[in-house]
C-alpha positions in Angstrom: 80.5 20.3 111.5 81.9 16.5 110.7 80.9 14.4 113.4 84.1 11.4 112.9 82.2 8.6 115.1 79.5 9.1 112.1 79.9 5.6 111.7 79.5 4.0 115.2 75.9 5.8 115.3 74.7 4.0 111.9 76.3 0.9 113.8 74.1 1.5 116.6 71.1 2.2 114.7 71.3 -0.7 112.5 71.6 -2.5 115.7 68.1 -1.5 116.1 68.6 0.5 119.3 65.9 3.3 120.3 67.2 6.8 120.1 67.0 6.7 123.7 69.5 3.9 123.8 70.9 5.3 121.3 72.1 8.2 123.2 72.9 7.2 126.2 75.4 5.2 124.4 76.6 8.8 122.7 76.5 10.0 126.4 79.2 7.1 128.0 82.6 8.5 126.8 83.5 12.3 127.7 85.2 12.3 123.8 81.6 12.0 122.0 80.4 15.4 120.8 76.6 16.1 121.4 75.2 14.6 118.8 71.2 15.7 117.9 71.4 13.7 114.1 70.2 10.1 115.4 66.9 10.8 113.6 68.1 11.8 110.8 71.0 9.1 110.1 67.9 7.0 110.7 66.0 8.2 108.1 68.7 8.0 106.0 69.3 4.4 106.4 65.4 3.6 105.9 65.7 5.8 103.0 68.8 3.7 101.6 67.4 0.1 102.5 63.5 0.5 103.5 63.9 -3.4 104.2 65.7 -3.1 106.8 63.5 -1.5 109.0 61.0 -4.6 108.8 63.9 -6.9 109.4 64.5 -8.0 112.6 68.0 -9.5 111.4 69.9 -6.9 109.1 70.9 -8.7 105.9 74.9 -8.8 106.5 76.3 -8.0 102.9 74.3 -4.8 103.3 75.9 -3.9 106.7 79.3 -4.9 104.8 78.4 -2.6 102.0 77.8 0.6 104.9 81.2 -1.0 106.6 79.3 -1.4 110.2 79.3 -5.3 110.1 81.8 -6.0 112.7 80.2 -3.7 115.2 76.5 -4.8 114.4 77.8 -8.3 114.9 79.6 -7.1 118.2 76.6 -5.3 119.4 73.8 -8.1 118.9 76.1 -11.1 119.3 76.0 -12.2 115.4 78.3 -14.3 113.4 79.4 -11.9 110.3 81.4 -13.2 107.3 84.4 -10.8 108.7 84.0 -11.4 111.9 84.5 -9.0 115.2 87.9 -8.8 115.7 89.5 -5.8 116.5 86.0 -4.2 118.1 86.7 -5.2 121.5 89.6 -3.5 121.6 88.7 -0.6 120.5 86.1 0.1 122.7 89.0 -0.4 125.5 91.5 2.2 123.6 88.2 4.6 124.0 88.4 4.4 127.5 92.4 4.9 127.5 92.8 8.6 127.7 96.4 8.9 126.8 96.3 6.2 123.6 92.8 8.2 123.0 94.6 11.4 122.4 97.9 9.8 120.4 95.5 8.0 117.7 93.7 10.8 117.4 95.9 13.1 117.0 97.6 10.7 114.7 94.7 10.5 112.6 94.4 14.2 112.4 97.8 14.1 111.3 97.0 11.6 108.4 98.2 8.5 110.3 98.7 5.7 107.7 99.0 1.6 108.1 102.8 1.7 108.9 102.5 3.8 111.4 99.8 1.8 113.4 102.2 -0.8 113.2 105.3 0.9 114.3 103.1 2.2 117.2 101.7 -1.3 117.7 106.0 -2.4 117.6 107.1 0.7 119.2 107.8 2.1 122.3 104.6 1.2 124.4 104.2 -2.4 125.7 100.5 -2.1 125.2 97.7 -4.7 124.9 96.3 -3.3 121.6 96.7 -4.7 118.0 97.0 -3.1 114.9 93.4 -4.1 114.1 92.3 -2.8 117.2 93.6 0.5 116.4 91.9 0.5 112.7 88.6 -0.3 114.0 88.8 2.2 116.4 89.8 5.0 113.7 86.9 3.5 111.5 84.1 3.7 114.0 84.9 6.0 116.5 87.9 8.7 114.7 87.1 8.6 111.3 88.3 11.5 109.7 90.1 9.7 106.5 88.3 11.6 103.9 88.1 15.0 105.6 89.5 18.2 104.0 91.8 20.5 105.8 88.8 23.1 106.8 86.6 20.3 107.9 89.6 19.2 110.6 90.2 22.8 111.2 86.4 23.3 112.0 86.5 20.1 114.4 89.7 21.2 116.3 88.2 24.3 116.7 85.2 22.8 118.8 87.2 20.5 120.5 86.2 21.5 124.3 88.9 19.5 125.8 92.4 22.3 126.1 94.9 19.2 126.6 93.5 17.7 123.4 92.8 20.9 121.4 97.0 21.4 122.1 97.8 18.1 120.3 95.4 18.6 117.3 96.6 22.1 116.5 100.1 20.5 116.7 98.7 17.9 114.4 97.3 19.9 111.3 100.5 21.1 110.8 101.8 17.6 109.5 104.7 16.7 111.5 104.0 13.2 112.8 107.3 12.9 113.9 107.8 16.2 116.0 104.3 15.4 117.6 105.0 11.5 118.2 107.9 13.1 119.8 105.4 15.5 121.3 103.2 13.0 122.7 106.1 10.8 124.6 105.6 8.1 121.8 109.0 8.1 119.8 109.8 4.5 119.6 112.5 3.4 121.2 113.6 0.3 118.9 115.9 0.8 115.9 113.8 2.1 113.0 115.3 -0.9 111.2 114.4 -3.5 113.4 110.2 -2.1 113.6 110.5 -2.0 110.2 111.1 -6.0 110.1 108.7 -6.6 112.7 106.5 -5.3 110.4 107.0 -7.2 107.3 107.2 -10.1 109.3 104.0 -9.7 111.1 102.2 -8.3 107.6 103.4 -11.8 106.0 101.9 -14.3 107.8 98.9 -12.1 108.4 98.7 -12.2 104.6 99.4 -15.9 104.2 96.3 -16.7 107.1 93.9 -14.1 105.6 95.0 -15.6 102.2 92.4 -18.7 102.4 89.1 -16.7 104.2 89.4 -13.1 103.7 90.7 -12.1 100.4 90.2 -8.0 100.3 92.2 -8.2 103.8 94.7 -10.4 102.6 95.8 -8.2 99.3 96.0 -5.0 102.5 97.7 -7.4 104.6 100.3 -7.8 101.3 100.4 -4.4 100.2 101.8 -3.2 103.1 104.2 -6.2 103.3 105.4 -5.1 100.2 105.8 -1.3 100.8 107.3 -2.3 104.3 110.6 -4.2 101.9 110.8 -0.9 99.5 111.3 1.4 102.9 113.9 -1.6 104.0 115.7 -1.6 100.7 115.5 1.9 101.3 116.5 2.3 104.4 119.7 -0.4 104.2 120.6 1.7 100.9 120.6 5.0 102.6 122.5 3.6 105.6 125.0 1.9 103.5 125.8 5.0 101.7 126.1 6.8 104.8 128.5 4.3 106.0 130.4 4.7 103.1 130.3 8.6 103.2 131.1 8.0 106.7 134.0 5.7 105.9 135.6 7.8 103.4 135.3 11.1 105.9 137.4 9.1 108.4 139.9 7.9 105.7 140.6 11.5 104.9 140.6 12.1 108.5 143.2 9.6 109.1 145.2 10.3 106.5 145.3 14.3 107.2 146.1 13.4 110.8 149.2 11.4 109.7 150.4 13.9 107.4 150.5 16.4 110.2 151.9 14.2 112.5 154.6 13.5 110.2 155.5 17.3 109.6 155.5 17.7 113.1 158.5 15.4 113.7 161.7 16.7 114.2 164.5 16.7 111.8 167.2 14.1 111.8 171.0 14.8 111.0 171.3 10.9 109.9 168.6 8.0 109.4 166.9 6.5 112.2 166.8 3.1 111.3 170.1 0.8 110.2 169.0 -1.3 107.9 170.9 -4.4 106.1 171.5 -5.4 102.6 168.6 -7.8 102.4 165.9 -4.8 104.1 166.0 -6.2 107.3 166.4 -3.9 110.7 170.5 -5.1 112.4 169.7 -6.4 115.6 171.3 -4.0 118.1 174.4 -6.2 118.7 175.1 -5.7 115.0 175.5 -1.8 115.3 178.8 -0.4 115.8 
């Protein structure tokens, strides 16, 4: 079976941890799965960078290349080109049951970088960021590039019942019956999270721009594919208005007819009217 916090333990060994420490790490959080594959991750590594085992200080580009920098750098208190941000945070969101078993469930669900942010801008007033919530899914729920049996497998194993409920839920796709599932449908306008978004994803582009390139161009794309949904979304709700107004047009103008052949007959005309189409004042009529 997958193990999705494959990534945290090559963090931890390249922190140059003993497997004792190791697992007693593994042991902390109820959520960890037994894990017996600290040797052999180990190995691996050695195998893929026999340097690094002499080195007292991992070489950071390499880390970067295995994507565990920002942990190793969290974990031994180093200064890495990209920083740590986002680390912290999700080391809290481990220790939060109930956003614990959203993201994850999310995840299972193929959760996607618009919908961290609309959680992020939705419903919960929470102290997490969006990168929070991506290093959390990288290190500790990364199951991006699992197949359908490989979630299936893991779902199965899951020991907790409250989780397993959620996940089975999940696997069927609907990440908007189990948001609503969860007690996490948002309750701002889709319209106005979707703003929030390209706002935020803007300026996090412009800053990103001048140190961190690769995040900048992620931090753009999704700017940019946050203005499609909005051109989509003001389209689709403008022709609805339209269909809208046309439906009460017809409305209207069937409830007039009616009420106009529901009037009773007249022997002579109800209105006097004078030469220039002007309604006699009453002292006029005879």
């Amino acid at each position: 079976m997958k193990i999705p916090f494959i990534k945290y333990v090559e963090a931890l060994v390249c922190s140059k941890l003993t497997r004792d420490e190791i697992l007693d790490r593994l042991n902390e959080p109820e959520f960890f799965a037994p894990f017996d594959g600290v040797d052999q991750v180990h190995a691996t590594l050695a195998q893929i960078n026999p340097d690094y085992i002499t080195k007292n200080q991992p070489d950071p580009n390499w880390l970067m290349e295995l994507g565990v920098d920002k942990m190793v750098g969290y974990l031994r208190k180093l200064e890495m080109p990209n920083g740590t941000t986002g680390i912290a945070g999700a080391f809290r969101l481990l220790e939060d049951p109930l956003m614990y078993r959203l993201i994850t469930s999310l995840a299972l669900a193929k959760i996607t970088d618009e919908d961290i942010e609309l959680i992020v801008n939705g419903k919960y007033n929470i102290n997490y960021t969006s990168e929070d919530i991506t290093e959390f899914l990288h290190y500790f729920f990364n199951v991006k590039s699992w197949s359908l049996s490989d979630k299936v497998e893991f779902v199965n194993e899951t020991k907790s019942n409250d989780l397993k409920k959620f996940y089975l839920l999940a696997l069927k796709g609907d990440k908007d019956h189990l948001v609503w599932k969860l007690g996490a449908a948002p309750n701002k306008s889709f319209d106005s999270m979707l703003r929030e978004i390209m706002t935020d994803s803007f300026y996090n582009f412009k800053e990103q721009s001048k140190t961190n390139v690769d995040l900048a161009q992620k931090w753009g794309a999704l700017a940019l594919k946050t203005v499609e949904k909005l051109e989509k979304f003001d389209k689709d709700t403008k022709d609805k208005k339209d269909v809208f107004s046309e439906i009460t047009f017809k409305l209207n103008k069937a409830r007039d007819k009616n009420e106009q052949a529901d009037l009773p007959a007249a022997n002579g005309p109800i209105s006097v009217i004078d030469e220039d189409g002007k309604f006699k004042h009453i002292s006029e009529l005879n």
